[in-house]
N, C-alpha and C positions, 0 to 999 in steps of 0.2 A: 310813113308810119307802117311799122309792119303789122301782118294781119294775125290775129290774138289764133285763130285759126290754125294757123301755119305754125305758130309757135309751140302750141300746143303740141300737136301733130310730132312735132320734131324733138324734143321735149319725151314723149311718150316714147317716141318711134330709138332714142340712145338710154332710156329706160330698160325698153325687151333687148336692146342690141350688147346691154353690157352684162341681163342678164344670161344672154347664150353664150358672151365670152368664159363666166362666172363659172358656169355649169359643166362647160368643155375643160378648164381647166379640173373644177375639182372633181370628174371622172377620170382625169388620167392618174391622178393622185389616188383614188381610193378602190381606183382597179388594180391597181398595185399592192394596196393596204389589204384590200381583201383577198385578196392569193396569197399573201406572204402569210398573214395571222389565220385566216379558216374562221372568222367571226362571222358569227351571223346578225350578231347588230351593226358590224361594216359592211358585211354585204345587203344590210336592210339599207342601210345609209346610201351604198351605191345604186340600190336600184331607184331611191328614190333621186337619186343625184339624176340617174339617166331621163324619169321622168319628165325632172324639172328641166332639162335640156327642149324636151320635146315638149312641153307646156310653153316654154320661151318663145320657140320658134314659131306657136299659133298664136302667142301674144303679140308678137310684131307683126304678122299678116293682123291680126281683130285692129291693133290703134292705126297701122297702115291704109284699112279699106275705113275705119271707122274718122279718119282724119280727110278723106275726100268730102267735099261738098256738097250739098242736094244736088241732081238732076233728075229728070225728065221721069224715072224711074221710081225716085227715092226722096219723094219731096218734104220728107222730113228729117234729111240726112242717113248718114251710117252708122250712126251709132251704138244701136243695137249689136255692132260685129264685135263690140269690146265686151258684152254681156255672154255673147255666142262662145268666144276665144276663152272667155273666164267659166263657162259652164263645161268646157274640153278638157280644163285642166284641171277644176272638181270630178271631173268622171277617172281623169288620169290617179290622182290621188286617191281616190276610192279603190281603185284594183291594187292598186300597188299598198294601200293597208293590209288589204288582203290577201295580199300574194306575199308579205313579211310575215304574217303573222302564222298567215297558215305552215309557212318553214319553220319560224320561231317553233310554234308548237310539236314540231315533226323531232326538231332538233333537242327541246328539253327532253322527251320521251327515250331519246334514244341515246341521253346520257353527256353530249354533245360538249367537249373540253375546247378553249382556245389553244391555236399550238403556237404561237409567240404574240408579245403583243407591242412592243417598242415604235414599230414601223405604223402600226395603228395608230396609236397615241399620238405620234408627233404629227400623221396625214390630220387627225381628226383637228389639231392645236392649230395646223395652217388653215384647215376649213372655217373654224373657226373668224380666223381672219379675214379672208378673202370675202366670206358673208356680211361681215359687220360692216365690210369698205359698200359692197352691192346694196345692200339696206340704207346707208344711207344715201347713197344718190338716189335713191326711190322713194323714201320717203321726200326729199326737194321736188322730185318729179310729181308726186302727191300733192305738193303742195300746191302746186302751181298749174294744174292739169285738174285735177279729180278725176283721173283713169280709174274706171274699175279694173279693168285688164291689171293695170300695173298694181295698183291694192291688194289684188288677188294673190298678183306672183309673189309680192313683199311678202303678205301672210301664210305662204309657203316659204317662203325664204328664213322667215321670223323663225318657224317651227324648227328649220334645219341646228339654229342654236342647239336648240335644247336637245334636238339629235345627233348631233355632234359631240356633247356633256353627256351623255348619256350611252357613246359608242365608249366615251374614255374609262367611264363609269365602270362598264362594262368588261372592260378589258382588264383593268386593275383589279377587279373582284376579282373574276375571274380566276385570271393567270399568275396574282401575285397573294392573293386572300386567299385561293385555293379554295373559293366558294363551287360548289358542283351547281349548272343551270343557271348560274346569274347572265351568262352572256344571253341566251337562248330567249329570258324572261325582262331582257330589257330591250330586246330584238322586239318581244310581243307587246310594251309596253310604246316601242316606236311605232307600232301598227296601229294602235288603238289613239294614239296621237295625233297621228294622220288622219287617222277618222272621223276624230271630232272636229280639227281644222278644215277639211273640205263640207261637214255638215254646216259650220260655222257661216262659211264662205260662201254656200249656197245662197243663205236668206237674201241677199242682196240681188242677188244674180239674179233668181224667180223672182225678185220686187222689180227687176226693170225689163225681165222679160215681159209679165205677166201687165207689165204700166200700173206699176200699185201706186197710189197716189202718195204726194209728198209726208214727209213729217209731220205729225201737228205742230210741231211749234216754227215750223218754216210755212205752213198753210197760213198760220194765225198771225204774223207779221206781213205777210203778203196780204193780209185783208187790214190788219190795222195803216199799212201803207195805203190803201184801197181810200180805205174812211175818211184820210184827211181833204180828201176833196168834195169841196161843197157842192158842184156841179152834178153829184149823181144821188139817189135815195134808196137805192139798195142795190145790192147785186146776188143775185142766186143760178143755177148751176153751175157752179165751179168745179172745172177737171181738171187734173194735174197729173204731169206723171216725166220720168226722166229717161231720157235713150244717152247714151257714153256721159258724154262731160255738158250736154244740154237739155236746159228745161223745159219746158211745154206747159201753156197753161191758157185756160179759155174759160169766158164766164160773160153772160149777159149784164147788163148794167139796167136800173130804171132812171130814167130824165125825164124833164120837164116836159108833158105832153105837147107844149106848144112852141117847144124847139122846133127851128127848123133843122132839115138835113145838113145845111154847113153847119150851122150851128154845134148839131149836135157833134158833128166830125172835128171842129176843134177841139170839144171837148174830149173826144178819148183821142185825140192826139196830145195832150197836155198831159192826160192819164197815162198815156203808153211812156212817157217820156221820163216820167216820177218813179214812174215800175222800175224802169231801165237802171236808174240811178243806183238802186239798190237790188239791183236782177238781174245784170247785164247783158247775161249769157241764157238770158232766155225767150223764148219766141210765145208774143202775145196776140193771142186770139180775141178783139171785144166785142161782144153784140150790143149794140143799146135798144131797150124797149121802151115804150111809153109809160109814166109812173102805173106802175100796178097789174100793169099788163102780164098777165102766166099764162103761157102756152103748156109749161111743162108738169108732168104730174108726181106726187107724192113730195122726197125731199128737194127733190132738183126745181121744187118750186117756191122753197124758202129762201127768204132774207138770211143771207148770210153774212152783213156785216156788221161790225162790233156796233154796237146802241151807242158809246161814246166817240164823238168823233168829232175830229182835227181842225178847222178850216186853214 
C-alpha cells in the first residue's frame, strides 16, 4: 500500500513542476508580445508572468521540504514550508502591483499610444490557453492534496485570466477604438487586481502561520464525533490548528474516576480510532482526567461538548 504521504508529496511536487513549465513558456511568448506592441498592460502581464515563474520555483522547494517527514528536529513535520513558500509569493505579487501600476500611471500621464497590437492579441488568446490547461491540473491536485502552496499559485494563476482579457481589451481599444489612455488604465486596473489577489491569499497564509484554530463548523463536527461515546463526560481545552495538508488537535477528556489506567487507555484508543475515521489526516493529542477534575483556568476550563449526545 503506498504511503497517502508520498503521494501527496508527488502530486504537489508535478503541481509546482508544471507550473514552472507554464510560466517559462508564456514568458517567451509575451517577451516578444511586449517588444513588438510597446503595451503596457503586456508588459504588466509579463512582468507578472516573470513573477509567477519565480513564485513556482519557491513552490516546489515549500511542498518539496514540506513533503518530508517529522524528525528529530521537526517533530511535527514540514508543513509550515508550504505556508512560508505561499507567504514569498504574496510578497512577490504585492511588488509587482506596484511596480504595474506605478508604470501604468507614469505611462497615462504621458499620453502613452499602443504601436501595434495583432501579435499581442493572438500571445495573450494562447495565454489564455496554456492557463486554463495549468488550472486544471491544480485544481485535481487541490483536490487530492489540500496544498496551500498549490492554492495559492492557482489563485495567481486564476487572476492571469482575467489579465490576459483584459491585455486583449486593452489592445483593441486602444489601437483599433482609437481610445487615448485605455492601455495605460487597464495596465493600472491589472495592478490593483493583483493587489487584492495577494491580500486575498494572505488570510489563509497568516491563519496557519499564526496556528489560528480550525473553522467552526469543522471544530463543531469534530466534537459532535467526540459526543457519541459514552465512555467520556466532557471534554474541555481544545486546540486545534493546521501546518501544509495536516491537522493538529489536542483536548483533555473527563472519565469515570474509578477507571483504571488500562482501562482508561482503551478507552481513548477506541476514541482515537473514531476521530480517525473521519480525520484521517490528522494527529491526535488526548488527556484523560478524572470526572470534574480542572486544572485549567477561565475558558480552557469549560465543557465543551454538545449536551446531545450519540451512544
Amino acid at each position: 500500500m503506498s504511503d497517502p504521504a508520498i503521494s501527496s508529496g508527488a502530486l504537489n511536487r508535478s503541481a509546482a513542476i508544471a507550473s514552472i513549465g507554464a510560466a517559462s513558456l508564456l514568458i517567451a511568448i509575451k517577451g516578444y508580445a511586449a517588444w513588438s506592441t510597446g503595451s503596457t498592460a503586456m508588459l504588466g502581464s509579463l512582468a507578472d508572468t516573470v513573477l509567477d515563474l519565480v513564485a513556482s520555483v519557491a513552490t516546489l522547494v515549500g511542498v518539496w521540504v514540506a513533503a518530508h517527514p517529522p524528525d528529530d528536529k521537526h517533530r511535527f513535520g514540514h508543513g509550515k514550508a508550504e505556508a512560508i513558500a505561499a507567504l514569498f509569493q504574496i510578497v512577490l505579487i504585492s511588488i509587482s502591483a506596484l511596480a504595474i501600476g506605478a508604470h501604468a500611471v507614469e505611462q497615462f500621464f504621458a499620453g502613452h499610444r499602443v504601436a501595434a497590437a495583432e501579435a499581442g492579441i493572438g500571445v495573450s488568446v494562447a495565454a489564455i490557453v496554456v492557463t486554463l490547461a495549468l488550472i486544471g491540473w491544480q485544481r485535481h491536485v487541490i483536490r487530492r492534496t489540500g496544498s496551500l502552496a498549490i492554492q495559492t499559485d492557482s489563485v495567481h494563476y486564476q487572476s492571469d485570466l482575467l489579465l490576459n482579457v483584459a491585455v486583449i481589451a486593452a489592445l483593441v481599444i486602444d489601437r483599433y477604438l482609437g481610445v487615448s489612455g485605455a492601455d495605460p488604465l487597464f495596465g493600472l486596473g491589472i495592478a490593483l487586481w493583483l493587489a487584492w489577489g495577494a491580500w486575498t491569499a494572505s488570510q489563509d497564509v497568516l491563519d496557519q502561520l499564526m496556528d489560528h484554530e480550525w473553522p467552526p463548523e469543522k471544530k463543531q463536527r469534530f466534537l459532535e464525533l467526540l459526543a457519541r461515546n459514552p465512555d467520556i463526560t466532557g471534554v474541555h481545552d481544545l486546540r486545534t490548528r493546521t501546518s501544509g495538508n495536516r491537522d493538529f488537535v489536542q483536548f483533555h477528556v473527563w472519565v469515570d474516576a474509578e477507571m483504571t489506567v488500562r482501562e482508561a487507555h482503551k478507552v481513548m484508543d477506541a476514541l482515537e480510532l473514531r476521530l480517525r475515521t473521519e480525520f484521517p489526516d490528522t494527529e491526535i493529542l488526548i488527556h484523560p482526567d478524572p470526572e470534574g477534575l480542572v486544572d485549567e483556568a477561565g475558558a480552557a476550563g469549560l465543557d465543551v461538548l454538545p449536551p446531545i449526545r450519540v451512544g
